[in-house]
N, C-alpha and C positions, 0 to 999 in steps of 0.2 A: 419537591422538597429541595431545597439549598441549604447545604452545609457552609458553603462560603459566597460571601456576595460578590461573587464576580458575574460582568454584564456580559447575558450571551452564554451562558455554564451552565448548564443544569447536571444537579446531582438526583444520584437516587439508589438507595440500599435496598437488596432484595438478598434474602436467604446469605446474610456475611460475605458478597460479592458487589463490589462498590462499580454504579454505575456513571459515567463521567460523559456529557453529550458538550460535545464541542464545538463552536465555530470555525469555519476556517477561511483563510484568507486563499482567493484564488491566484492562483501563478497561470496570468492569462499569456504570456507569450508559449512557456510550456504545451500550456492546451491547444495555442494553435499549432505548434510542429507535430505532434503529439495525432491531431487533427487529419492531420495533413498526412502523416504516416500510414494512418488507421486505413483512409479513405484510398490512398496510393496500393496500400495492402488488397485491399478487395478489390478495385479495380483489375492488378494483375494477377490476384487469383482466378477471377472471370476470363480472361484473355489468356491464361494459361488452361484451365478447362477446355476454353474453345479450340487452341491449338490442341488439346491431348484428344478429343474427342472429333475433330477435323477429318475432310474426308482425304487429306495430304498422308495420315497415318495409315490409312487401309491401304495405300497403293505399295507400303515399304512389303519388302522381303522380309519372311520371317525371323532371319537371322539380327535384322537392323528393330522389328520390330521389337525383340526380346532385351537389345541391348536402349532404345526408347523408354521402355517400361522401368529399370532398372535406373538410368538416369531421372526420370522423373517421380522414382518413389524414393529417391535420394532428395531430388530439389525440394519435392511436398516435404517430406520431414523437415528438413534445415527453413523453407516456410512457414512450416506450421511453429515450429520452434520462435524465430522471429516474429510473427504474429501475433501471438501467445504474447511474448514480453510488449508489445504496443500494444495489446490491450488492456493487459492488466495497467501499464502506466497512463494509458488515457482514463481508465476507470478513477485511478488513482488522485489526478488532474482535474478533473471532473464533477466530484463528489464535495458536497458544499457542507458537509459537518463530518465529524471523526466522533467515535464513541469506541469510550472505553470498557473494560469489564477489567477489576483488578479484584483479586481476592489472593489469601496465603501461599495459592498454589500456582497460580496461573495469571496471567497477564494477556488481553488480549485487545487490540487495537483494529478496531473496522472502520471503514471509507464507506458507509450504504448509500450505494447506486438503486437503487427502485429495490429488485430484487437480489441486484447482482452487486458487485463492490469488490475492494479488495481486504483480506481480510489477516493479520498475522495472529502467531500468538507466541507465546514467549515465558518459560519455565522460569517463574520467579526465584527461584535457585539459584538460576544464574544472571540475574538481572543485578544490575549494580544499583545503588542507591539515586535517584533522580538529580539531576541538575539542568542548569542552562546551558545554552549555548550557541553563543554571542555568532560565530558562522553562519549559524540556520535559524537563527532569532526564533528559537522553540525548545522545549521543554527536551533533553535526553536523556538517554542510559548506555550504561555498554552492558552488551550480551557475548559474553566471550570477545570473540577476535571482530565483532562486529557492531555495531551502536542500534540504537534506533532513536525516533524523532515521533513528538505529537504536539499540539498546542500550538501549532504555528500561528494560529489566527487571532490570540490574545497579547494586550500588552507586556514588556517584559515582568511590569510591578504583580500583576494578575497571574502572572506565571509564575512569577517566584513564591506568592502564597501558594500556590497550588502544587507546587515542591516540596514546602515546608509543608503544605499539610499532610500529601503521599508519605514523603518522610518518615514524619511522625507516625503513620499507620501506620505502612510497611515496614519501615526499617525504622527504630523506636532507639536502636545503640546508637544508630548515624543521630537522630534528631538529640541524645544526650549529648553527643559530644559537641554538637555544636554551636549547645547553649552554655559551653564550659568557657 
């Protein structure tokens, strides 16, 4: 079903929850650092296993071996922490369409990776009225003290009907006033 002719857009309404399946333009230098982090990341999670499980650790003193354990359930956290953030951004870098879900209540923005992706969502309460924007040549919003971005992969003319149209859902006072 398309609501609006834009090439590459598929809409689709299910149960008063507007569905919005996007293209997106890949940012291939991203993916390869992105790439390159991921791959650096597992590598020396491997090489730090083999040192924590090495037979250099059975020979320590129990006292050095206690303060071992304690360093390295420090390093695995702060790890796993940085890990965590490069994967979600290679996921993010990755993912070759964006699909929206927007209904009165809720807003929600998924990157689907096979089964995996990254996935926001966002209390239309506080979501401000949509516009462009010309830095990230994609569709935004401000959410409180912070924005968000989708639509990066269409042109600006294709985006800006796709503004005015959320708009006019969504926010019906913004689309009056700005036919005044």
């Amino acid at each position: 079903m398309s609501i609006l002719p834009i090439e590459g857009v598929q809409f689709d309404t299910v149960d008063e929850r507007l569905k919005i399946v996007l293209p997106l333009q890949r940012k291939w230098h991203y993916l390869a650092v992105y790439s390159v982090l991921l791959l650096s990341w597992i590598g020396v999670t491997g090489w730090m296993l083999v040192l924590l499980f090495g037979s250099s650790v059975r020979e320590l003193a129990t006292q050095f071996v206690i303060v071992w354990a304690i360093i390295l359930l420090i390093w695995a956290y702060v790890w796993y922490r940085l890990g965590s953030h490069v994967w979600r951004w290679w996921q993010y870098y990755f993912a070759q369409r964006e699909v929206l879900f927007v209904d009165e209540d809720i807003l929600i923005i998924r990157r689907p990776l096979s089964l995996l992706g990254v996935t926001d969502a966002y209390d239309m309460e506080h979501v401000s009225p949509f516009y462009y924007n010309d830095n990230h040549r994609a569709v935004a919003f401000d959410y409180g003290s912070r924005g968000g971005l989708f639509a990066d992969g269409i042109r600006r003319e294709d985006a800006q009907r796709l503004i005015d149209f959320l708009n006019r859902r969504f926010y019906p006072e913004t689309a009056e006033l700005d036919d005044d």
